[in-house]
PDB file of N, CA, C and O in Angstrom:
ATOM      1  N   UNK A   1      57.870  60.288 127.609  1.00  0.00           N
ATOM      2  CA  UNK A   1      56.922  59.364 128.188  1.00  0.00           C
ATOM      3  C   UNK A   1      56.643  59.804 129.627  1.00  0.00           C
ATOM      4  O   UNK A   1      57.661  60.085 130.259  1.00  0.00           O
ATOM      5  N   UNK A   2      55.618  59.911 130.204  1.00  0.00           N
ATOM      6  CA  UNK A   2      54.979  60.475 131.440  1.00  0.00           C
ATOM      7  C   UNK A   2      55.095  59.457 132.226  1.00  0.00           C
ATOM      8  O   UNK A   2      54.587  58.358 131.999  1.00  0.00           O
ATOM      9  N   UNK A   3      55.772  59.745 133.208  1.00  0.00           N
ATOM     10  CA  UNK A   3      55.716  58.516 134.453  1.00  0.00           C
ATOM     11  C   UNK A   3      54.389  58.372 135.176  1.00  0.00           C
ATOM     12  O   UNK A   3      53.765  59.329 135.633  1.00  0.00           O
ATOM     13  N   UNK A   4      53.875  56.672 135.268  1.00  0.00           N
ATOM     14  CA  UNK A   4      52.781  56.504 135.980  1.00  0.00           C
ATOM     15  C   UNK A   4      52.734  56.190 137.158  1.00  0.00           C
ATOM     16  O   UNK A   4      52.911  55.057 137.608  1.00  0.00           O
ATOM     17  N   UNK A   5      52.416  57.474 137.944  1.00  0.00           N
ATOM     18  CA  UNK A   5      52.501  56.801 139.734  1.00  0.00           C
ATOM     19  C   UNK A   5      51.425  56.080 140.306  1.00  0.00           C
ATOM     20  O   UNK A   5      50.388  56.735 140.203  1.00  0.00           O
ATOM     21  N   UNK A   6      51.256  54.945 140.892  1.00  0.00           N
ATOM     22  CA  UNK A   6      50.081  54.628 141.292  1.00  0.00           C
ATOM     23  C   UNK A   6      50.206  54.752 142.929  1.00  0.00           C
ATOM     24  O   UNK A   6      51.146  54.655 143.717  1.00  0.00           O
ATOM     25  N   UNK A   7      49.010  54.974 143.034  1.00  0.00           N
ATOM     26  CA  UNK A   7      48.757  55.278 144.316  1.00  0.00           C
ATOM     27  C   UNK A   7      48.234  54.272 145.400  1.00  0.00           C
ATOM     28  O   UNK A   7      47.101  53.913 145.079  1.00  0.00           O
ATOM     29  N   UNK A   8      48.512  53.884 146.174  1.00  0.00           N
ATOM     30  CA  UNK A   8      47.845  52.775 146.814  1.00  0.00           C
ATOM     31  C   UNK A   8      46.763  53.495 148.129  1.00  0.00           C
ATOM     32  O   UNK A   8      46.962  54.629 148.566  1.00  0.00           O
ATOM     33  N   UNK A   9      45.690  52.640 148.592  1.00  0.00           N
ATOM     34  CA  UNK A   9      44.479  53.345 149.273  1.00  0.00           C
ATOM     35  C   UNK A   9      45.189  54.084 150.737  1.00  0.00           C
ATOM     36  O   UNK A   9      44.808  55.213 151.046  1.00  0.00           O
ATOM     37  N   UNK A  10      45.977  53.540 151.385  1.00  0.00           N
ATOM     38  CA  UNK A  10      46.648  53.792 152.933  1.00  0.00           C
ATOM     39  C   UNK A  10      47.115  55.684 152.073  1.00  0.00           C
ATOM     40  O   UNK A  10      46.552  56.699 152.484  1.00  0.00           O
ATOM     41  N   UNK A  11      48.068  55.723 151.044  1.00  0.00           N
ATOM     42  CA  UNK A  11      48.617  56.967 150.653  1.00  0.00           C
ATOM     43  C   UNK A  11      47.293  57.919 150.137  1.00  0.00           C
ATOM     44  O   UNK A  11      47.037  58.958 150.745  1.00  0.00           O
ATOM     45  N   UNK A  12      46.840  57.678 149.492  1.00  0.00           N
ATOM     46  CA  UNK A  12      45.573  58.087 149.278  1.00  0.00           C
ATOM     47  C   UNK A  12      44.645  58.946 150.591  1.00  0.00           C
ATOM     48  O   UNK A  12      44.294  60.125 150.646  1.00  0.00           O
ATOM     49  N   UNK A  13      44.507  58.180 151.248  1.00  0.00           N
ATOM     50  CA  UNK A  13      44.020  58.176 152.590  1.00  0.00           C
ATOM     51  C   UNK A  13      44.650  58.942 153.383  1.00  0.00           C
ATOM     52  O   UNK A  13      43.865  59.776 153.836  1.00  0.00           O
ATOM     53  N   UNK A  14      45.628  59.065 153.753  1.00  0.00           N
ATOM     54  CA  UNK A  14      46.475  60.166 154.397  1.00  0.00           C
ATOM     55  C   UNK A  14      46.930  61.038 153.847  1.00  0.00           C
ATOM     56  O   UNK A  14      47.677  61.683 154.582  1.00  0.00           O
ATOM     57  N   UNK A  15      46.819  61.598 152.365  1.00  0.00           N
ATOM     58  CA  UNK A  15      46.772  62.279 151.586  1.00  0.00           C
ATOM     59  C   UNK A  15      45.615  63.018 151.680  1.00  0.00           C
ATOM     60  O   UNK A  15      45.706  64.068 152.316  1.00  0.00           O
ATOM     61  N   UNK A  16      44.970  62.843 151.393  1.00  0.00           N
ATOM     62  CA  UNK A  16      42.873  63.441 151.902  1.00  0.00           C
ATOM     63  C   UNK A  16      42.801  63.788 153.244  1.00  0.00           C
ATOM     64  O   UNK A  16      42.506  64.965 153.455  1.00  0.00           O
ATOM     65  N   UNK A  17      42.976  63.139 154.121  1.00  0.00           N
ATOM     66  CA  UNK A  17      42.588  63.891 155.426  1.00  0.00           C
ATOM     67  C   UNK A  17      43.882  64.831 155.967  1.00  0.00           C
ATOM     68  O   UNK A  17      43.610  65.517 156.952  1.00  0.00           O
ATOM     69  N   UNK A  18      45.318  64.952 155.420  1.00  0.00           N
ATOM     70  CA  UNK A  18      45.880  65.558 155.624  1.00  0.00           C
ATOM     71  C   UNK A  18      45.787  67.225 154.764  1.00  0.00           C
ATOM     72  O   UNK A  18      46.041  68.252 155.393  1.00  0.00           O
ATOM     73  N   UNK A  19      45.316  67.257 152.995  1.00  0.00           N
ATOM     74  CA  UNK A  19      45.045  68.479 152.856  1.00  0.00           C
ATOM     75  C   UNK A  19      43.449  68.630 153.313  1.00  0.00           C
ATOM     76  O   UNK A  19      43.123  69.663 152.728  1.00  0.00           O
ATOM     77  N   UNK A  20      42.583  68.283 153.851  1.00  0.00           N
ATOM     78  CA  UNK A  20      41.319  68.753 154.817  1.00  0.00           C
ATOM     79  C   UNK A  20      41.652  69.026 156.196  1.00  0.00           C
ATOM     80  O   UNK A  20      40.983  69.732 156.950  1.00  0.00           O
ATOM     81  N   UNK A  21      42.434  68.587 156.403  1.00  0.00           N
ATOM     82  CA  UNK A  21      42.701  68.862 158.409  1.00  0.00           C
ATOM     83  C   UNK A  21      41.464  68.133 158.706  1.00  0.00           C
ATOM     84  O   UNK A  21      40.398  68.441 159.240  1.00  0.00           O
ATOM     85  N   UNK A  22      41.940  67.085 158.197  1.00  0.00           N
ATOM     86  CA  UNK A  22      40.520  66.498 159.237  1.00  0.00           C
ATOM     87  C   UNK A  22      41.142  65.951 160.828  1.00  0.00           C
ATOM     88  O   UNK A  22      42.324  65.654 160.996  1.00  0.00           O
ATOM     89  N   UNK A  23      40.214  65.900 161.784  1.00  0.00           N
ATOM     90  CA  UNK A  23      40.709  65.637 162.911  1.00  0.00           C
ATOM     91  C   UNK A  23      40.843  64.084 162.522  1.00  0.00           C
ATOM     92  O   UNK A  23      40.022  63.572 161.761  1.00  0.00           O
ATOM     93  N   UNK A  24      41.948  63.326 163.091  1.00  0.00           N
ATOM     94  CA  UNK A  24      41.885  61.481 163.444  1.00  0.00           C
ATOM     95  C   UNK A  24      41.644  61.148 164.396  1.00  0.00           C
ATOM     96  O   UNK A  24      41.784  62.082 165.186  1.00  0.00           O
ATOM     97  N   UNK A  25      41.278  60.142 164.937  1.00  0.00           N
ATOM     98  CA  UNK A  25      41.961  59.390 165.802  1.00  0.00           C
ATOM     99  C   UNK A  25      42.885  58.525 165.646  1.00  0.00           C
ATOM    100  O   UNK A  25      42.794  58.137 164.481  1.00  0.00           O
ATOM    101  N   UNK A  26      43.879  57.908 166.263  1.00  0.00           N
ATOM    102  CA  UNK A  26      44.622  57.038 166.003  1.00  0.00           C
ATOM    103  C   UNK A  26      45.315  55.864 166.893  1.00  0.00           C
ATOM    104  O   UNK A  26      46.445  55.979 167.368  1.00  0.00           O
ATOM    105  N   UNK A  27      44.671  54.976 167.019  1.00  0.00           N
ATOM    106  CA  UNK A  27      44.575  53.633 168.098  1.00  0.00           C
ATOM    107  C   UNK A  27      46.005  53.149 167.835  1.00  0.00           C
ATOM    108  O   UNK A  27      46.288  53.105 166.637  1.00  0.00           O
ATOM    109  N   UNK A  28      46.945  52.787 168.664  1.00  0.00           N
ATOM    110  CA  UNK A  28      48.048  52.192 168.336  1.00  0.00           C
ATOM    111  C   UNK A  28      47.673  50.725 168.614  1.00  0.00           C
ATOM    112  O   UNK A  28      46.488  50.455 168.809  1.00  0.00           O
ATOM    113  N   UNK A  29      48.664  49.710 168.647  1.00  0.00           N
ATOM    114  CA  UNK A  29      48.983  48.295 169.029  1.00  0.00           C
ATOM    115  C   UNK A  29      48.906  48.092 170.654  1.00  0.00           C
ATOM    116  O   UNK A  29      48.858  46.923 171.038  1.00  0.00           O
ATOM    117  N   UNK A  30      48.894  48.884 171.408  1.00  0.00           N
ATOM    118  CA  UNK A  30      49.299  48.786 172.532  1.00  0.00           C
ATOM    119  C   UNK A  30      48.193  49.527 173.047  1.00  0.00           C
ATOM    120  O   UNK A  30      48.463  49.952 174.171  1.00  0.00           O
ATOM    121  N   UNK A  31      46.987  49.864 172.636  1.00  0.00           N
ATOM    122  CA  UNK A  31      45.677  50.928 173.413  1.00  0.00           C
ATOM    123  C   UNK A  31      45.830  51.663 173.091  1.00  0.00           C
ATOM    124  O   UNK A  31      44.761  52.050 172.617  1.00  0.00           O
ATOM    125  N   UNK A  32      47.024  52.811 172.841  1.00  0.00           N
ATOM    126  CA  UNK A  32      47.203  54.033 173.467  1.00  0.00           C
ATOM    127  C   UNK A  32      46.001  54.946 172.370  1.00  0.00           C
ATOM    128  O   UNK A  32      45.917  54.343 171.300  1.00  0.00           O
ATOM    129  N   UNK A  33      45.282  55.951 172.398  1.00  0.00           N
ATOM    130  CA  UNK A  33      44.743  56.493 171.745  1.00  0.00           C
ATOM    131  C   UNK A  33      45.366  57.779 171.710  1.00  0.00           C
ATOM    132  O   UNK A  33      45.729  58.343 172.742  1.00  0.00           O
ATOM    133  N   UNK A  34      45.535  58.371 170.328  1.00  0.00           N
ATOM    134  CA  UNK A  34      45.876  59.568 169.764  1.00  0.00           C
ATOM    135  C   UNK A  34      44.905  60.280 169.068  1.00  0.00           C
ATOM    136  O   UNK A  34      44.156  59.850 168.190  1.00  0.00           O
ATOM    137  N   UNK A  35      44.998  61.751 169.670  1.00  0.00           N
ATOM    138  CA  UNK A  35      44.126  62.675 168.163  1.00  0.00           C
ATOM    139  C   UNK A  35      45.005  63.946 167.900  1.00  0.00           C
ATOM    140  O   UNK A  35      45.615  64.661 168.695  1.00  0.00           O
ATOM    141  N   UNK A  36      44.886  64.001 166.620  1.00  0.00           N
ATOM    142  CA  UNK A  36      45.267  65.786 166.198  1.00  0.00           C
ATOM    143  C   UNK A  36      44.655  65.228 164.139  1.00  0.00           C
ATOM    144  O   UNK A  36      43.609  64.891 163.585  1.00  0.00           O
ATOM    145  N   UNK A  37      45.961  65.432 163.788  1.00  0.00           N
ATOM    146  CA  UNK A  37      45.492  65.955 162.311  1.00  0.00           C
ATOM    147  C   UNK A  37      47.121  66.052 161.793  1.00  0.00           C
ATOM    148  O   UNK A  37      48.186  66.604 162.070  1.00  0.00           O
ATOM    149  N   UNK A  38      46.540  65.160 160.897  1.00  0.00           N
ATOM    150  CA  UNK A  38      48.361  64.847 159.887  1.00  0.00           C
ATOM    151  C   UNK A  38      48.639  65.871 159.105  1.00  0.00           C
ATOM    152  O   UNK A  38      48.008  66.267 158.125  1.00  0.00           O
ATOM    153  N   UNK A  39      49.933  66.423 159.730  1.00  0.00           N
ATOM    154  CA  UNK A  39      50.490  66.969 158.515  1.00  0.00           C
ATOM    155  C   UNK A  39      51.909  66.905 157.631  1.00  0.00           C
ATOM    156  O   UNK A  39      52.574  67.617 156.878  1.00  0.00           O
ATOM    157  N   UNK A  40      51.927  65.548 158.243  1.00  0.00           N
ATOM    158  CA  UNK A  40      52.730  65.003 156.927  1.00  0.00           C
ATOM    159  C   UNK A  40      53.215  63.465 157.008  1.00  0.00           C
ATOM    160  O   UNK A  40      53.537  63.011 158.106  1.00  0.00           O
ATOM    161  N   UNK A  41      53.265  62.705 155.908  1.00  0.00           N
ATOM    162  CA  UNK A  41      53.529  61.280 156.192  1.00  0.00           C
ATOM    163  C   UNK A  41      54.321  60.907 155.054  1.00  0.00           C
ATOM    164  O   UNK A  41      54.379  61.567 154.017  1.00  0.00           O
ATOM    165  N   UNK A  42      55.208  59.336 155.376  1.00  0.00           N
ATOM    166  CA  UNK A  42      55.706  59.067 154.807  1.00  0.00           C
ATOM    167  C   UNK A  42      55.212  57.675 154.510  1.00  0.00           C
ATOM    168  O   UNK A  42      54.031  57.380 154.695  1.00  0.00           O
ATOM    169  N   UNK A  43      56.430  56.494 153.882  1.00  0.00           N
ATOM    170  CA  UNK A  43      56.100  55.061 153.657  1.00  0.00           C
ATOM    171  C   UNK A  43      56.607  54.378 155.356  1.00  0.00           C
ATOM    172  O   UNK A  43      56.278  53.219 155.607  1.00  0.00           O
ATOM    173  N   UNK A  44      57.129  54.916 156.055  1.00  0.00           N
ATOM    174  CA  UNK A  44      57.333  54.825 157.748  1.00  0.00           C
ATOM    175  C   UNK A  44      56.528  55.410 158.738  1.00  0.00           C
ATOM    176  O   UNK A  44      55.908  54.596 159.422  1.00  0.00           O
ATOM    177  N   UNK A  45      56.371  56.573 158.997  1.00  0.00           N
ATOM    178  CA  UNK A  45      55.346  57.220 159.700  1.00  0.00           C
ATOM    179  C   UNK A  45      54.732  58.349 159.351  1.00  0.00           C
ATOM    180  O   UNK A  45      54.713  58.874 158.238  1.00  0.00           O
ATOM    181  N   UNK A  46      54.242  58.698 160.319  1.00  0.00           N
ATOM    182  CA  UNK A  46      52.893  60.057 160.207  1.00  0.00           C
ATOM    183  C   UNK A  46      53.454  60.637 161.315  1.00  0.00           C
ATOM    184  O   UNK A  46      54.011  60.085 162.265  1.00  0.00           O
ATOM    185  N   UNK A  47      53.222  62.013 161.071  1.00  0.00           N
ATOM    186  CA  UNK A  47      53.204  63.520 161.742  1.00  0.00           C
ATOM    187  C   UNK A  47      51.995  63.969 162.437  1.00  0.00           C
ATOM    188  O   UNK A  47      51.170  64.579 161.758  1.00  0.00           O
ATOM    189  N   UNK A  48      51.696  63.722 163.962  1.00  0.00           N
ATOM    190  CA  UNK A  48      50.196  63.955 163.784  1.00  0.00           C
ATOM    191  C   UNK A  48      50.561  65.386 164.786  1.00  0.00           C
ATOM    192  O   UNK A  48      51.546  65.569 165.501  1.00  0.00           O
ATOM    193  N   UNK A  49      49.508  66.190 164.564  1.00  0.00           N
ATOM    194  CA  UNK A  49      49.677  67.780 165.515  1.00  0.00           C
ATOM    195  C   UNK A  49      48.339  67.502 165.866  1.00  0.00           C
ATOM    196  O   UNK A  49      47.382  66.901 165.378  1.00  0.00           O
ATOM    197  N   UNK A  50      48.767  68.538 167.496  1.00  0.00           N
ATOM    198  CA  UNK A  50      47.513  68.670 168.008  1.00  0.00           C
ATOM    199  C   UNK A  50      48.149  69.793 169.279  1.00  0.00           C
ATOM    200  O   UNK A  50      49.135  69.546 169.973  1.00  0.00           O
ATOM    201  N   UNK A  51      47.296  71.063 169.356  1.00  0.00           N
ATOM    202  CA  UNK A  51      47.450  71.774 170.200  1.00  0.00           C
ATOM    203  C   UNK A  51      49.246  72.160 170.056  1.00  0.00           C
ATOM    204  O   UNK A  51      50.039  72.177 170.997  1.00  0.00           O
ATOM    205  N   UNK A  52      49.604  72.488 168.384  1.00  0.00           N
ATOM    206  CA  UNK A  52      50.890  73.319 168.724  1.00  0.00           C
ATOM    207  C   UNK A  52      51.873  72.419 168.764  1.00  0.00           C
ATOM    208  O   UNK A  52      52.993  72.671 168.318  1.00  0.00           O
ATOM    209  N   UNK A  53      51.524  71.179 169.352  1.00  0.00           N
ATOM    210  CA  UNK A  53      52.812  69.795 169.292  1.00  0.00           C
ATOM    211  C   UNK A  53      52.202  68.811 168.086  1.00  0.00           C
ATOM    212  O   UNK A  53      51.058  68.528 167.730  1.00  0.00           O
ATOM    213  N   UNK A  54      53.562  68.425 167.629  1.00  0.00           N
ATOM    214  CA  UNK A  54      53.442  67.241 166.902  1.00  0.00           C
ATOM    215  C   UNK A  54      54.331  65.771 167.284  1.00  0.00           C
ATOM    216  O   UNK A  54      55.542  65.624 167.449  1.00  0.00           O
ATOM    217  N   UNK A  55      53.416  64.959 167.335  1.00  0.00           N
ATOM    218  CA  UNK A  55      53.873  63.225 167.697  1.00  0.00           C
ATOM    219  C   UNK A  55      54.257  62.613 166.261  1.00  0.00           C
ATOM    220  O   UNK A  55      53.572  62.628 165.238  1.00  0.00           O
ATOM    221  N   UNK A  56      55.650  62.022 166.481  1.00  0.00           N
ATOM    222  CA  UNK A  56      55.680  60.774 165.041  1.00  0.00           C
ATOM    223  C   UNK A  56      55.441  59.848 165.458  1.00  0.00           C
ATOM    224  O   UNK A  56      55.929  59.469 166.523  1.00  0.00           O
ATOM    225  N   UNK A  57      54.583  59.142 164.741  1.00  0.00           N
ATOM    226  CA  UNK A  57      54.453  57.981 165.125  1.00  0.00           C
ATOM    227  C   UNK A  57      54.414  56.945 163.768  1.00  0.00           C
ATOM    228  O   UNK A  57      53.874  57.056 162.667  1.00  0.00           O
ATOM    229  N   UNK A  58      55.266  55.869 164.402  1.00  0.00           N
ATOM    230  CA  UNK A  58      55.332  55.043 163.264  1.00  0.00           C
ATOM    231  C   UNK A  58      54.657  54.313 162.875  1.00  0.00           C
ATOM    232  O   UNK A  58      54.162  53.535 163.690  1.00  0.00           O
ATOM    233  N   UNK A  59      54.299  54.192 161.473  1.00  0.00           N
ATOM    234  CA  UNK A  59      53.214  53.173 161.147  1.00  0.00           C
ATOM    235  C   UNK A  59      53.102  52.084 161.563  1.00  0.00           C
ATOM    236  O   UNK A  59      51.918  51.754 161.639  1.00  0.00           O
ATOM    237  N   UNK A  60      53.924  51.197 161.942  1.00  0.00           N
ATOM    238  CA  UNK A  60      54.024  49.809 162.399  1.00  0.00           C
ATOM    239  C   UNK A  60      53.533  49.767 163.574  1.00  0.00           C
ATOM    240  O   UNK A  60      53.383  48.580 163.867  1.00  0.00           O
ATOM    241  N   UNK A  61      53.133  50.581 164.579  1.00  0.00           N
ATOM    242  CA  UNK A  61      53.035  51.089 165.985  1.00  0.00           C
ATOM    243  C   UNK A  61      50.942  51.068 165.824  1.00  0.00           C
ATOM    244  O   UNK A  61      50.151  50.867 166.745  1.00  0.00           O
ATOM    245  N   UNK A  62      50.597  51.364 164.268  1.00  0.00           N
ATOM    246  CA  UNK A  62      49.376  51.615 164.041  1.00  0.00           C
ATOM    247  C   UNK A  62      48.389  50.625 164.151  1.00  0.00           C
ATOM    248  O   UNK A  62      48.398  49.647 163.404  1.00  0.00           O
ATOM    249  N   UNK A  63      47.388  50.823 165.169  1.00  0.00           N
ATOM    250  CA  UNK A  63      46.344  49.315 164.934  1.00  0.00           C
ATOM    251  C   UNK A  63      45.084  50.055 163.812  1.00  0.00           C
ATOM    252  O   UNK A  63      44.781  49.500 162.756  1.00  0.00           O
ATOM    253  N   UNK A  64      44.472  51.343 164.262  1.00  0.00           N
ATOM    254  CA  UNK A  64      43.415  51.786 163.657  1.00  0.00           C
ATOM    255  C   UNK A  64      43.547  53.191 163.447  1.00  0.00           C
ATOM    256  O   UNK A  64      44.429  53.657 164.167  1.00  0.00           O
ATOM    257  N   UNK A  65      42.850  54.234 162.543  1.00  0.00           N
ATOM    258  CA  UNK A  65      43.092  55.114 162.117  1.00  0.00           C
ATOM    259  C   UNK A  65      41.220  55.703 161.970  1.00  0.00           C
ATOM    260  O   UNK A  65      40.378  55.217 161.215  1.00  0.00           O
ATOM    261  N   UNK A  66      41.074  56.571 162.712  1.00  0.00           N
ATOM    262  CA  UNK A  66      39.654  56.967 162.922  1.00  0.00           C
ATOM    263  C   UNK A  66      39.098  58.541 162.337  1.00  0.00           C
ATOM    264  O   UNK A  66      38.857  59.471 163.106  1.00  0.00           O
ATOM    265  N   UNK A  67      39.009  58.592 161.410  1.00  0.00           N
ATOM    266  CA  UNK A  67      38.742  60.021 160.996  1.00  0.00           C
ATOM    267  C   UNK A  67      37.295  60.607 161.664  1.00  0.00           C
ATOM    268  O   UNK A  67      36.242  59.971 161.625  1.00  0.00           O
ATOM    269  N   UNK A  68      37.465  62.069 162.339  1.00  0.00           N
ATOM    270  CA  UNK A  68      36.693  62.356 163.257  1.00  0.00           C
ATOM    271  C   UNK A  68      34.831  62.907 162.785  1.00  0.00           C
ATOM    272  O   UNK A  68      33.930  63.390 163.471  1.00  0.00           O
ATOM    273  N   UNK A  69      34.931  62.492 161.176  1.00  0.00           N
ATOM    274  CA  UNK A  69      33.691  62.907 160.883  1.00  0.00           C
ATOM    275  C   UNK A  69      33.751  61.899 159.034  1.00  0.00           C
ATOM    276  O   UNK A  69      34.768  61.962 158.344  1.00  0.00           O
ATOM    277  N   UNK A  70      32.671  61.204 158.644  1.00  0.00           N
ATOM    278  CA  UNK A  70      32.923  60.473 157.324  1.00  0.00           C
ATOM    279  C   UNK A  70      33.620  61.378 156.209  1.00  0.00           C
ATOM    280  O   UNK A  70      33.501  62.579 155.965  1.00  0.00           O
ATOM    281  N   UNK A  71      34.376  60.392 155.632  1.00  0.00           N
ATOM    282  CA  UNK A  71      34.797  61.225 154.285  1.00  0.00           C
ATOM    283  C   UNK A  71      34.637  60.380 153.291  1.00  0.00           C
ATOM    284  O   UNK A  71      34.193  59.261 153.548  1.00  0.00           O
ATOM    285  N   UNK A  72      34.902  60.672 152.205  1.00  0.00           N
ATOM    286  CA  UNK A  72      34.518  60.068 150.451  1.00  0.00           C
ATOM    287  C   UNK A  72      35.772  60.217 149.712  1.00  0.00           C
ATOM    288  O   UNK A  72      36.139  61.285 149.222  1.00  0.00           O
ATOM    289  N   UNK A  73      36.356  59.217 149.651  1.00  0.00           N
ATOM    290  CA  UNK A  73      37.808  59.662 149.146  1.00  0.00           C
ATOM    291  C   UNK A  73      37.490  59.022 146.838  1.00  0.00           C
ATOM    292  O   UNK A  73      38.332  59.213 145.960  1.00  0.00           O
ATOM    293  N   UNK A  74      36.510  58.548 146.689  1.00  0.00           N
ATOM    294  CA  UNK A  74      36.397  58.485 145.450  1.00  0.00           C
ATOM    295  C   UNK A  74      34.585  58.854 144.836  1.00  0.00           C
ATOM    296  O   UNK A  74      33.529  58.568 145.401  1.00  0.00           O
ATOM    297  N   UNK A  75      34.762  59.419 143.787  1.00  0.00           N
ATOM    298  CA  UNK A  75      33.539  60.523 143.392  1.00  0.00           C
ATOM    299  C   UNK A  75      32.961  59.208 143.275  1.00  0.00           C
ATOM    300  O   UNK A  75      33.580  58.153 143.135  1.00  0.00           O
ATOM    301  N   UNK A  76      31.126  59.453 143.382  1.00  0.00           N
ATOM    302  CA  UNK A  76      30.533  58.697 143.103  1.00  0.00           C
ATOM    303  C   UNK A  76      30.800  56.903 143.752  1.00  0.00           C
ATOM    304  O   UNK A  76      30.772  55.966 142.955  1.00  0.00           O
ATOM    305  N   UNK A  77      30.948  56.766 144.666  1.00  0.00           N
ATOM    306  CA  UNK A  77      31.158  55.504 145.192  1.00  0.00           C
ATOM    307  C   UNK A  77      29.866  55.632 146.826  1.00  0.00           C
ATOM    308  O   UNK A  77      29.267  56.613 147.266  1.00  0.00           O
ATOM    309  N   UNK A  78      29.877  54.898 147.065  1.00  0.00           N
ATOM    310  CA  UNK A  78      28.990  54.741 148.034  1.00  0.00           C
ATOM    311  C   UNK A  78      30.125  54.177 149.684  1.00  0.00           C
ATOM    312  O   UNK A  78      31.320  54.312 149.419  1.00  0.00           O
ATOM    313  N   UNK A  79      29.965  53.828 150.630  1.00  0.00           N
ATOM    314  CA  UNK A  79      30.983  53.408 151.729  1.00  0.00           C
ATOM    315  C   UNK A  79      31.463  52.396 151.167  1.00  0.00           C
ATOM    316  O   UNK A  79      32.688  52.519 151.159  1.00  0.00           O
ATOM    317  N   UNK A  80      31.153  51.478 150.701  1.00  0.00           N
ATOM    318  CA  UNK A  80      31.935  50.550 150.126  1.00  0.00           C
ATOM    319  C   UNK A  80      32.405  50.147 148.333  1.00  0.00           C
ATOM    320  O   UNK A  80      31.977  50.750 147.349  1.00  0.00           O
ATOM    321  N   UNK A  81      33.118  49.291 148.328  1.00  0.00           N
ATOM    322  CA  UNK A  81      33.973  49.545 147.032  1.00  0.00           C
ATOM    323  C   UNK A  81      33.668  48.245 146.313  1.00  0.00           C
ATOM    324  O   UNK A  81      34.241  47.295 146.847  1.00  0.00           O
ATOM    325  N   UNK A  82      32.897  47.910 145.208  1.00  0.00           N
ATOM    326  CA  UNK A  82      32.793  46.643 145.153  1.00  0.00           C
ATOM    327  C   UNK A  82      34.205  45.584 144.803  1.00  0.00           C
ATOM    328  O   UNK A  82      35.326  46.008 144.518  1.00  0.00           O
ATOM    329  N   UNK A  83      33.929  44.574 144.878  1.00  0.00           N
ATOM    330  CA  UNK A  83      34.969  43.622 144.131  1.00  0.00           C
ATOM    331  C   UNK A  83      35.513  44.159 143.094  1.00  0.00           C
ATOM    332  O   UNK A  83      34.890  44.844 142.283  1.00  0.00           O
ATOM    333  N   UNK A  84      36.564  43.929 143.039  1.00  0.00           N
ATOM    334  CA  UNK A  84      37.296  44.679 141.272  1.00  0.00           C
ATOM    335  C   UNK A  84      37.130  45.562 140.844  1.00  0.00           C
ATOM    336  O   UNK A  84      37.590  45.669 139.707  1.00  0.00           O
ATOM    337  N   UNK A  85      36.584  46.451 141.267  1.00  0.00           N
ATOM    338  CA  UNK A  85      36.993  47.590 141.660  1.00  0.00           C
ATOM    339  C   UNK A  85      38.458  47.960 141.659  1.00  0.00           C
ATOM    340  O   UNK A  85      39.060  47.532 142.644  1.00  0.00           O
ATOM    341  N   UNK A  86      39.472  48.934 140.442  1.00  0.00           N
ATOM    342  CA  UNK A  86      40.499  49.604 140.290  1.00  0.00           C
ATOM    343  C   UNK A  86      40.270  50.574 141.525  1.00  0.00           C
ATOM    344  O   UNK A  86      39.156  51.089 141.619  1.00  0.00           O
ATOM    345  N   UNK A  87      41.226  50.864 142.471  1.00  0.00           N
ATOM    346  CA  UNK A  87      41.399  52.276 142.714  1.00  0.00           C
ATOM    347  C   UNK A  87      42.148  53.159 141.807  1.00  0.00           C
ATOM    348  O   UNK A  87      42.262  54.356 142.067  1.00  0.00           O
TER     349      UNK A  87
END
């Protein structure tokens, strides 16, 4: 029997812009603004690099998450997702 992983949208999401290198931004709780490009995350934090260094920063620390150009993380969908809508 094949195990079914489901994926939830946050993993998804940092999954996609981490194999694109997309640039982020990343607004914490407290102002501070961050940019580089994840390369690697967990169910606690993200790995973000930029210029050779990498910052962890913990998710809980996260207010907003700004990807530096649009992306489409499901075929055929438009920016928004209607109601009931499965991911």
């Amino acid at each position: 029997m094949a195990a079914e992983r489901n994926q939830n949208l946050q993993d998804t999401f940092l999954n996609f812009v981490r194999k694109n290198k997309t640039p982020l931004t990343i607004f914490l709780v407290n102002g501070v603004k961050l940019q580089g490009v994840v390369t690697w995350f967990d169910n606690f934090c993200v790995l973000l690099r930029r210029d050779g260094h990498g910052q962890l920063v913990y998710k809980h620390a996260i207010s907003t998450i700004m990807p530096g150009a649009p992306i489409s993380l499901f075929e055929g969908t438009d920016d928004s997702i209607a109601a009931g809508d499965k991911l």
